[in-house]
N, C-alpha and C positions, 0 to 999 in steps of 0.2 A: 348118371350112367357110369356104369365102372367097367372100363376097357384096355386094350393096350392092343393097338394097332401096329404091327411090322410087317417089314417085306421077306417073303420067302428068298432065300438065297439062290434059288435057282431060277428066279425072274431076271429076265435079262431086260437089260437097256436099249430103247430105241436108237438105231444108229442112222445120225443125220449126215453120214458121209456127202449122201446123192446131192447135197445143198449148199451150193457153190457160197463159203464164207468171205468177206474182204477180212482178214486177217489182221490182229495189233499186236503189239508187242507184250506181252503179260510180262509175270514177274514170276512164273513159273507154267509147268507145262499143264496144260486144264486135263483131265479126266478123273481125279482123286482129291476129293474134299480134304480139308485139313485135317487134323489128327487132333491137333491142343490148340488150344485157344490163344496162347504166344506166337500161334503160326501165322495169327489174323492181321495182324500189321503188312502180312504182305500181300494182301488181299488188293488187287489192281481193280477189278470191276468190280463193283456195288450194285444192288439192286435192294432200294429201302423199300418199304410196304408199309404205307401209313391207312390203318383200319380208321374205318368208323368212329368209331367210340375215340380215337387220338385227333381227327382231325375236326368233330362235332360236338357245338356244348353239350352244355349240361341238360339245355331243354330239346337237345335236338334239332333244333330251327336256329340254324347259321351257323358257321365254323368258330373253332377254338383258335382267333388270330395270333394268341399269342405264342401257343406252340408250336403252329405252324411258321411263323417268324423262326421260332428258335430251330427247329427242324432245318426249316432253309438256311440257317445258319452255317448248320454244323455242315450240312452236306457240301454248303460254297466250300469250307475248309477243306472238304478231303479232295473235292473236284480242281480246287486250285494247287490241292499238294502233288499233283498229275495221276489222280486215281479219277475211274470212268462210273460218273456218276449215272444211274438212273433210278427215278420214281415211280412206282405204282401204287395209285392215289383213291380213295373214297373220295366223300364230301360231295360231288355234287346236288344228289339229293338232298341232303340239306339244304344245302345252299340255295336251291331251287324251290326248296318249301318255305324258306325263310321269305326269298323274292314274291311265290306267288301270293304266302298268307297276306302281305303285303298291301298288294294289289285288288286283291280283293274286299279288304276293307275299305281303298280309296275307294274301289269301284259303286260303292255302296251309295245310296242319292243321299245327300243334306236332307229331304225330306222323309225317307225313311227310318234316317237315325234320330231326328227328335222326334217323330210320331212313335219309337219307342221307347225313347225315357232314358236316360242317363243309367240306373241299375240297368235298364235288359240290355240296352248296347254294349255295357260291359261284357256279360253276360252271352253276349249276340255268337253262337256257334259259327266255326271255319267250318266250310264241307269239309271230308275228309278227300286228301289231295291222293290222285295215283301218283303213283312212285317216275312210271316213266316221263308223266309230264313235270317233275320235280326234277329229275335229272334234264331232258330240255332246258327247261328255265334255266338252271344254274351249272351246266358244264363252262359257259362260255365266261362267265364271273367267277368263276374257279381260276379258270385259268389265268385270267388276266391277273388274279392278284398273288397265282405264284410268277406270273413275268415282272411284276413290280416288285417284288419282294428278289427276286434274284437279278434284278437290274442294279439294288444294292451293289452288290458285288462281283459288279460288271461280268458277270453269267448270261449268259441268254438260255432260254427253255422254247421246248417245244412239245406240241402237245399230239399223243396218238390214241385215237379212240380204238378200240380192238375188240371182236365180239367173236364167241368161238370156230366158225365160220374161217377167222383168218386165219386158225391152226390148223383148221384139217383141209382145207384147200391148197394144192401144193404152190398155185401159183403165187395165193395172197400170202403165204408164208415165206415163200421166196424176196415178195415187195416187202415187207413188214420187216425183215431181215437187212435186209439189205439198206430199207432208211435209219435202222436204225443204227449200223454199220456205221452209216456215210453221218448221223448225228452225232457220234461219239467221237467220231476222227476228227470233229470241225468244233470239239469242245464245247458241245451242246447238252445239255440234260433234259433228255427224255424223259415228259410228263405223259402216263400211261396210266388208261384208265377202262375198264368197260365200257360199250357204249351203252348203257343203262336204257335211252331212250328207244332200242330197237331190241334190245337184245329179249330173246323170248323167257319162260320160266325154266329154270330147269328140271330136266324130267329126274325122275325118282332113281335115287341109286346110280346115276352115270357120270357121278364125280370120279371114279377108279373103274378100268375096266383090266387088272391085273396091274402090270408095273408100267405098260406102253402106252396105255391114253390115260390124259388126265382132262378131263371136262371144263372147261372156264366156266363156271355160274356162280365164281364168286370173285374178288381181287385175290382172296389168297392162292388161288385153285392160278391165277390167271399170275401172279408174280412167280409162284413156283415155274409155271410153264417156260414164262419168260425167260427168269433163270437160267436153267439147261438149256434153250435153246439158243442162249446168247451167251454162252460155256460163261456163265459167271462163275467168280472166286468167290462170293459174300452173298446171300438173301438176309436181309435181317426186316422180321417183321413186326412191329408194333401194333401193341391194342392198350387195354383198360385192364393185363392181367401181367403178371409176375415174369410168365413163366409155366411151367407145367409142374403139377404137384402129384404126390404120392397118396395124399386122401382131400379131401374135399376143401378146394380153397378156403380160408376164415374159419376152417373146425382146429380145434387144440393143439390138434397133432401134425397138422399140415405143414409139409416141409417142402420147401422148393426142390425140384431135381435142377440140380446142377448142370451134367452132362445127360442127353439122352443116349440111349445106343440103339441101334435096330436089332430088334431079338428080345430086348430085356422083359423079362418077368415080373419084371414090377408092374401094380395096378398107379394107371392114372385116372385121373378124374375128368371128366368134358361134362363141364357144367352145361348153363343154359348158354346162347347164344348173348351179343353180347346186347346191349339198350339198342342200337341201333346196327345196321349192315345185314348182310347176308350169312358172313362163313363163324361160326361156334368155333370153339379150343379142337373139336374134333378136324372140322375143316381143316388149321392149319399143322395142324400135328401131322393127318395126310399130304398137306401139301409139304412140309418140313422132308418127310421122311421122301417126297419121291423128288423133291429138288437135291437131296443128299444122295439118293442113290443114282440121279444122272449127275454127280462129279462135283455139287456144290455145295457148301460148306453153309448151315443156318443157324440163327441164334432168334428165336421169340424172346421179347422183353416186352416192358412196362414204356409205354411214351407217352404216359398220362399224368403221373408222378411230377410232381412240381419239384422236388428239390432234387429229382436226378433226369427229368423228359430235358433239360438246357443240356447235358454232355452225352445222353445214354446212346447217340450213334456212333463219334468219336470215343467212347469208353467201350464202346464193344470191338471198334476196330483195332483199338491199343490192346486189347489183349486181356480186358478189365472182364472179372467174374459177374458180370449183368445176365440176369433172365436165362433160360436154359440154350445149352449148345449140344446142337446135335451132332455126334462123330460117330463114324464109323467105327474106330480101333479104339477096345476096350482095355482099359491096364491090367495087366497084372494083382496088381494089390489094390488099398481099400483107397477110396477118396478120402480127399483129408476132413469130409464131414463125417466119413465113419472111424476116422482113425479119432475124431474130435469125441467122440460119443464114446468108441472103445477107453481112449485112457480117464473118460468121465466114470463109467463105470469100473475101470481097475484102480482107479484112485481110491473109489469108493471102498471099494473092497481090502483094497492096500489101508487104509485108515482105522482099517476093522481088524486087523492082526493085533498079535501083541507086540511091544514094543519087542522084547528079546527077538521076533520076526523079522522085524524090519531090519534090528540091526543085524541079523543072522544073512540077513541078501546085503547089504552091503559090504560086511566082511566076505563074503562071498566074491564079489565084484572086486575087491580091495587083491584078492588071492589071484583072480583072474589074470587082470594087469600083471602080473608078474612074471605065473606062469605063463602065459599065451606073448609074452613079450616078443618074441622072434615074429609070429603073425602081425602083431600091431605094427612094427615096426618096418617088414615088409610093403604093409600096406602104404605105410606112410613116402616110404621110398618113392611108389607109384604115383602119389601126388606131389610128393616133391620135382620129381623128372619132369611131368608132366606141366606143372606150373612156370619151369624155369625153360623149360623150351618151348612155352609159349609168350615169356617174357610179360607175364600180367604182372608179378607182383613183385613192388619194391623189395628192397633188402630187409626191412621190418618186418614187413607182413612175410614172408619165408621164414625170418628165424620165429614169429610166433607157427606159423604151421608144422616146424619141424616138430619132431619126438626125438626122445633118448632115453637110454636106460634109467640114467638119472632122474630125469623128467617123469619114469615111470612110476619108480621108488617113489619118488615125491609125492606123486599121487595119489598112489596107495596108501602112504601113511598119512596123509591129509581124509583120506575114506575111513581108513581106521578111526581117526578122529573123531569124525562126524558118527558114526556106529557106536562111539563112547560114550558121546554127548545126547542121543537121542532117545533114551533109555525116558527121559522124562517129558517129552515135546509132546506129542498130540493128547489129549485127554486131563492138560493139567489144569487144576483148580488153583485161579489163581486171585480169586475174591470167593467168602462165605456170607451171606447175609441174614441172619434170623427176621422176615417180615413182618410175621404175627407168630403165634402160638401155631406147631404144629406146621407151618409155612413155611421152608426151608429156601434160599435161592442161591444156585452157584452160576459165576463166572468160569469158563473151560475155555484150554486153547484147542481151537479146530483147523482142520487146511485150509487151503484157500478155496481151492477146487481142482483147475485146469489152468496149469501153467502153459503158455509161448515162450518158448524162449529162442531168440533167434540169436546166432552166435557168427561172426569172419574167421575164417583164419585158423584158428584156435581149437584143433581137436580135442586138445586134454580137457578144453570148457565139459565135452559131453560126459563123462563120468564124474566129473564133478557135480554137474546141476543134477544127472541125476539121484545121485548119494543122495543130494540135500532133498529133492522131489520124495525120495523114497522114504527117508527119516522125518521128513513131515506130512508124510500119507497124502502127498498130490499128486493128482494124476499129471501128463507131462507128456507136450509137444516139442519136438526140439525141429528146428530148421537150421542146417549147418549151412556155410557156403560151398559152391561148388569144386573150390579147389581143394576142400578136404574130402572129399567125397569116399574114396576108399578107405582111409582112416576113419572116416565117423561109420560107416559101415558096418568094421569088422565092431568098433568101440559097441554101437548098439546093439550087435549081436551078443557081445560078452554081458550087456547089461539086460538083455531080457534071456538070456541063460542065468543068472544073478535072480532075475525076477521069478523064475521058472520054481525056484527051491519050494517057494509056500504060492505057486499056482497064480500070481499076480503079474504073467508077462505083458498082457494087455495096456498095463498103467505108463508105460514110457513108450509114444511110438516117434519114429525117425520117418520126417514129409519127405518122401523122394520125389512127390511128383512133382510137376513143373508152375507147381502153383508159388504165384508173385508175393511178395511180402505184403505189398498193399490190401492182394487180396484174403491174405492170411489177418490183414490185421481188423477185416470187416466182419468176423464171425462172430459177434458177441454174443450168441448164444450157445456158444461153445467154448471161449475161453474164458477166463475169470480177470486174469492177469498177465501184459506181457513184458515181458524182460530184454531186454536188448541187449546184444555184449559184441560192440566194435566199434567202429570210426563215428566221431561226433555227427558227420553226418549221416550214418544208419540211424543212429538215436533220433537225431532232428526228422527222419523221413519215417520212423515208423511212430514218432508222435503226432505228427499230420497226419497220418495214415487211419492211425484208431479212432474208431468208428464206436464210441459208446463200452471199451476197457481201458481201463487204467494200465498209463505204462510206468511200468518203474526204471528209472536209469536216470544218467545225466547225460547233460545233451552235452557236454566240453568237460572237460580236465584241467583248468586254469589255474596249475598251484603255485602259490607264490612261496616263498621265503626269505624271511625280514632278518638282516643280519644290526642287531642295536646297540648300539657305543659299548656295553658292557658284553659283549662277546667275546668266547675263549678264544684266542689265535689257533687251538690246534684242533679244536671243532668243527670251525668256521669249512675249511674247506675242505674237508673230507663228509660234512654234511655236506654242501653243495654238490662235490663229485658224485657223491652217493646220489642224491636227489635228482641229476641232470644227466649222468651217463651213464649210470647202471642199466638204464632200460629206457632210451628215449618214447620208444614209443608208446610207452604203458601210460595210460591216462592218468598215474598220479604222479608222474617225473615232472620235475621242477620247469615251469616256463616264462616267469617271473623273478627276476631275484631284487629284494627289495635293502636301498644300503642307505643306513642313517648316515646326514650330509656329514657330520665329526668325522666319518670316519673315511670322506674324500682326503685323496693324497697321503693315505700315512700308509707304513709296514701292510699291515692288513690286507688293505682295498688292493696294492700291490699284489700281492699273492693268491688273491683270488683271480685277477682278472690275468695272470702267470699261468694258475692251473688250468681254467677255462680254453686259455691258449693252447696249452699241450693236450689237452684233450679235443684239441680242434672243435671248439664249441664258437660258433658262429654268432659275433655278440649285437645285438641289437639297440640303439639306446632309447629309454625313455625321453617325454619333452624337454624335464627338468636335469634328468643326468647332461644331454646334450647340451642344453646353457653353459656349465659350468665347462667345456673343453672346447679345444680350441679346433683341435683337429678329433672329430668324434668317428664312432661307426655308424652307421647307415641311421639313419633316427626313423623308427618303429612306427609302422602305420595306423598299426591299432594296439592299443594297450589291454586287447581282447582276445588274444591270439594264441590259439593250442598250436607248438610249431609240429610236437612227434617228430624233432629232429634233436640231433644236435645244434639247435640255436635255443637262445635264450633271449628275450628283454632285462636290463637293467634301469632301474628308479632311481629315482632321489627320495626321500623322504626328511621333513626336519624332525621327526617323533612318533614315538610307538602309537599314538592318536592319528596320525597321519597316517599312519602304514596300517592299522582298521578301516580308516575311509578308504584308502585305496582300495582294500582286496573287496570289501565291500560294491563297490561302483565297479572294479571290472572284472573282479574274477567269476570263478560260476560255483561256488559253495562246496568243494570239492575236499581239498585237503593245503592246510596252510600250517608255517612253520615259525615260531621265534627262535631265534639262536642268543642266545644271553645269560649271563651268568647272577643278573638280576632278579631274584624270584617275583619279590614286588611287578615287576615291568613284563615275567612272563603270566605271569597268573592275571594280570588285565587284559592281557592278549589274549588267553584260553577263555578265560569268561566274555569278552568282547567278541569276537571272531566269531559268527554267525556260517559256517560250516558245518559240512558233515562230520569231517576232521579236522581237530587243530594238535597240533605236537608243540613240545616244547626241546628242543635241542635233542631232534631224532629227523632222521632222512623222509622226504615226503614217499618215500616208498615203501613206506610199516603199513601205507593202508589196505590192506588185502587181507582179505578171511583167515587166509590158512597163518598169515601172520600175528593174525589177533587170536588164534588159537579157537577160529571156529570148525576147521578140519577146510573148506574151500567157502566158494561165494557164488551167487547166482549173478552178481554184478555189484557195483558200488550205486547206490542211492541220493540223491541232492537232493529229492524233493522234501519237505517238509511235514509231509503227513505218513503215516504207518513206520514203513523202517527206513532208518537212515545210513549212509556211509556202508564199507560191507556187510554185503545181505547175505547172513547165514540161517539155519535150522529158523530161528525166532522170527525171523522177517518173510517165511514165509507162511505162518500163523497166522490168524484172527480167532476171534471165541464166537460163544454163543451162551446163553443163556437158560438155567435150567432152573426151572421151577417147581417143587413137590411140595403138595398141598394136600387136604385130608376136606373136603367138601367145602371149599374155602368160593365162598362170593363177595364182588367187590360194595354189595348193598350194603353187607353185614359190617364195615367199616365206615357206612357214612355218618351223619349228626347222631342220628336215634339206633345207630346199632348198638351190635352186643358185643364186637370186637374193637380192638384198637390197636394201631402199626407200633411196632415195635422198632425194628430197621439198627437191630444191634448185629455186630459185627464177629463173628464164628475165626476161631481159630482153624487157618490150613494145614490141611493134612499134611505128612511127612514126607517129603521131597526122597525122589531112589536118588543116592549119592553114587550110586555104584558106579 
């Protein structure tokens, strides 16, 4: 059935003034559901909804103990962090069909079961059980095993049966109010349930009678009710489905809706009802939508799911992108699953110009910057002020958010750069292979797809990444941080006017919305690749975070630099001031400095730890430096330490073989340094050193794109596989394979064919040098 159910906006709300409430404290004022799904954390009353199909196996007959355990888990957590828990619960019927099939096989005489023989007893048919006496049997063992299960964690529950009868009678809604008022004040979690055993069928069509009755004849009909009239913050309700879809759950196309709205024109799907229970995807989407429009905020999810049913209550109240959320207030622009799709298909399309194209919108972009510089520069003002007088961000993280003319220029001609260089990147042949006769097969570099690139601080990051995005035909997500917000703003407006020139604005969009990295980083079928560019711990959090993509980055900046008996004295420390104070906080600045033991005590080691002084560099010692003094400084906790300050650690080492094992065991594969006048002793270090970078008497701050003369960088790389150290135009490449053939089968190559492989090796074509 293909429907979409909404409320007309000029349905009004039943108002429950006349019904005298005892009143609690919220965490805000009840009449307006939340907005975003960040707002849920402040969500004080709950009301979970545990279907059918979450709290009943798989055969139907007895409950899912183990989810239920975890259910009751999550819920003690949020009810002990002082949020007001309540249940509206399934399961008795099961549980009551489990007890009586039970019973009734005891009931059975010894003399009837062998007079039937071993197959037919097996074989031996259960009547078919009513439902109402299945809920008898089993509401009362229901309950006792969510009071044993939340006696765990000294909880008490209590249980209210409720048939619709208590809603439309004013007086039993009055009692039913008011216990459960006096249950939540005394820290109790109400267990609510239909009375299944009495309650009549429901009659046809009087689930909705406009926006003001809602009929109880199912738990969801009857958790919505609840809801509203217990001004909850939170309904979340659980089944055996996702979530609500745009076409038919498990078909090709079917994609989760994320947020619902009331109004929306989109078609949803309301399969069948679900194995067991009363209320279908229609049920609770009705009920979703009139618990949202008396004031409270719902989310349908999956609480069946074994690797996400252990957190999926507490992740939906943190704010986590689980199963759909119904709001009210519609954004403005596209979700970040249509902006995923949009720069999927402008990548696509951007990959299909000609190179002179691409590079034609980046010199474009490159011009921008320059001219529009007063606007950038404006903009940036407004996040500068705004950051310093709210006191968020160290002295680092400011001068990287600042701009300047300079800064501008630079960036430009690091653009120009990359518009030079991309003249030969997507499309190139970079293996020929002759298979057989008339068999042709090439290797080609292709994009990746759909870049994440999450970026702190660092506006100038956005026109950089997207130069490199654009010159290698990938489409592109970019997530800035908040405090640049008006600077990446006007930045992405200048780069999809850039993009505008050959029609590909689409392919680079900027997530304004209020979606969490975590959750950005769960979209695998949307991103390809994601990129991280800030603090070791962004790195470290959005590598936990991915969810089946590959992140490219390093997780730390550990570089060290080995100063070896043979080093020039007038090198020595204008490498290291270069390395450690030019830019503490850049992730390839010196945080290590490693000193062969020869050259303790002499001229040398003097003037280094001289300059370090004046440059107020905060010295830390190694185990082995510390032995050797008498009076040391602070002796280093961990020889694992990115400080992003002005401090450093110093070493001992007895040799260039020692100072490999060291960077080896603590550093993180980053960018490391020999200083020596020894070529022998530097060239085993470069060939040794197991880095992305190794230099040989050059500051560890050459490692950067625009210094290696890739025009910028999408970040520097540690991992091991695809690209390494800075990732320019080529590290965002991969190929693919192409094969042309003339009626060629792989038969005709076997013992008794009439072909035979060849697999000789074609000269490649001529490289554009331009």
């Amino acid at each position: 059935m293909w429907a979409v159910w909404a409320l007309s906006q000029n349905e009004s709300i039943r108002c429950w003034s006349n019904i005298p409430f005892i009143t609690m404290p919220l965490s805000r004022a009840h009449g307006k559901s939340f907005a975003h799904r960040s707002e849920l954390k402040h969500a004080k009353r709950i009301v979970v909804k545990l279907g059918s199909a979450v709290v009943t196996r798989g055969d139907e007959c007895g409950l899912a103990l183990g989810r239920l355990a975890s259910i009751v888990e999550q819920v003690s957590m949020l009810q002990n962090q002082g949020r007001e828990m309540m249940i509206v619960t399934s399961g008795a019927v099961a549980f009551g069909k489990q007890r009586l099939r039970h019973e009734i096989l005891l009931s059975q005489s010894v003399r009837q079961a062998l007079h039937s023989g071993q197959n037919q007893l097996k074989d031996m048919a259960i009547p078919v059980l009513e439902a109402r006496a299945c809920a008898a049997a089993g509401q009362s063992g229901l309950m006792a095993l969510y009071e044993a299960m939340f006696t765990q964690y000294s909880i008490c529950a209590a249980q209210i049966l409720v048939t619709n009868l208590d809603f439309h009678d004013e007086q039993k809604r009055r009692n039913l109010n008011g216990t459960l008022h006096e249950l939540l004040r005394m820290n109790i979690v109400p267990i609510i349930n239909t009375n299944d055993a009495v309650v009549p069928p429901p009659e046809p069509n009087s689930d909705l009678q406009g926006v003001n009755v809602i009929s109880v004849k199912d738990n969801d009909s009857l958790a919505a009710r609840l809801a509203v009239e217990m001004k909850t913050d939170l309904l979340i309700v659980l089944s055996d489905v996702e979530g609500l879809f745009d076409s038919p759950p498990g078909s090709d196309d079917a994609k989760l809706i994320d947020i619902f709205y009331p109004g929306d024109q989109q078609s949803v799907t309301f399969g069948t009802k679900s194995r067991v229970g009363m209320g279908g995807m229609e049920a609770k989407v009705k009920a979703a939508l009139w618990a949202l429009q008396g004031g409270t905020s719902v989310v349908i999810a999956n609480g069946t799911h074994p690797k996400i049913s252990g957190h999926v209550i507490t992740d939906i109240v943190e704010g986590k992108k689980v199963g759909t959320f119904f709001s009210e207030v519609k954004p403005a622009g596209p979700t970040v699953e249509q902006q995923g799709e949009m720069a999927r298909a402008g990548g696509r399309t951007l990959a299909a110009l000609q190179p002179e194209q691409r590079a034609e919108i980046i010199y474009r972009l490159a011009d921008l910057l320059t001219d529009q510089r007063e606007e950038i520069l404006l903009a940036n003002k407004k996040d500068l002020e705004e950051a310093e007088n709210k006191g968020r961000l160290a002295v680092p993280l400011l001068k990287r958010l600042s701009l300047s003319t300079s800064k501008l220029n630079s960036l430009a001609i690091g653009l120009r750069q990359i518009a030079a260089s991309s003249q030969d990147s997507v499309g190139r042949v970079i293996r020929r292979t002759r298979i057989a006769k008339d068999l042709d097969l090439e290797q080609v570099t292709v994009p990746i797809g759909v870049l994440l690139v999450i970026f702190e601080s660092r506006p100038d990051c956005l026109p950089q990444v997207s130069a490199l995005a654009v010159a290698s035909g990938n489409g592109l997500l970019l997530k800035g941080g908040k405090e640049a917000a008006h600077s990446n703003q006007i930045l992405h407006h200048l780069t999809q006017e850039a993009l505008s020139v050959h029609g590909v604005k689409d392919a680079v969009q900027l997530v304004n919305t209020r979606e969490e990295v975590e959750d950005l980083c769960r979209l695998d079928k949307l991103i390809d690749l994601i990129i991280p560019r800030g603090s070791s711990q962004l790195v470290r959090n959005i590598q936990k975070s991915a969810k089946g993509i590959p992140v490219m980055g390093h997780s730390e900046g550990i570089c060290h630099v080995y100063v070896d008996t043979d080093a020039s004295v007038e090198k020595v420390t204008r490498i290291i001031r270069d390395s450690k104070c030019e830019y503490p906080a850049a992730c390839n600045a010196l945080e290590t400095l490693l000193i062969h033991r020869d050259l303790l005590r002499t001229p040398l080691f003097d003037q280094i730890i001289d300059m370090l002084r004046v440059e107020q560099v905060k010295i830390h010692a190694g185990p082995k430096f510390a032995s050797y003094l008498t009076f040391s400084p602070s002796e280093v906790k961990s020889l694992r330490t990115e400080y992003g300050d002005l401090e450093c650690c110093i070493e001992v080492v007895d040799s260039v073989q020692e100072a490999v094992d060291h960077i080896h065991k603590y550093g993180s594969s980053h960018t490391d340094v020999i200083i020596t006048e020894n070529e022998k002793t530097a060239e085993f270090f470069l060939q040794h050193v197991d880095s992305a970078c190794v230099f040989w008497n050059a500051s560890t701050r050459f490692s950067d794109g625009y210094r290696f003369g890739l025009g910028a960088e999408v970040g520097i790389s540690t991992s091991r596989i695809h690209a390494r150290g800075p990732v320019g135009i080529e590290g965002l490449l991969t190929t693919k394979w192409l094969l042309r053939g003339n009626n060629h089968v792989v038969s005709d190559f076997s013992e008794h064919g009439s072909m035979k492989y060849l697999h000789e090796s074609l000269p490649l074509p001529q490289r554009n040098t331009n």
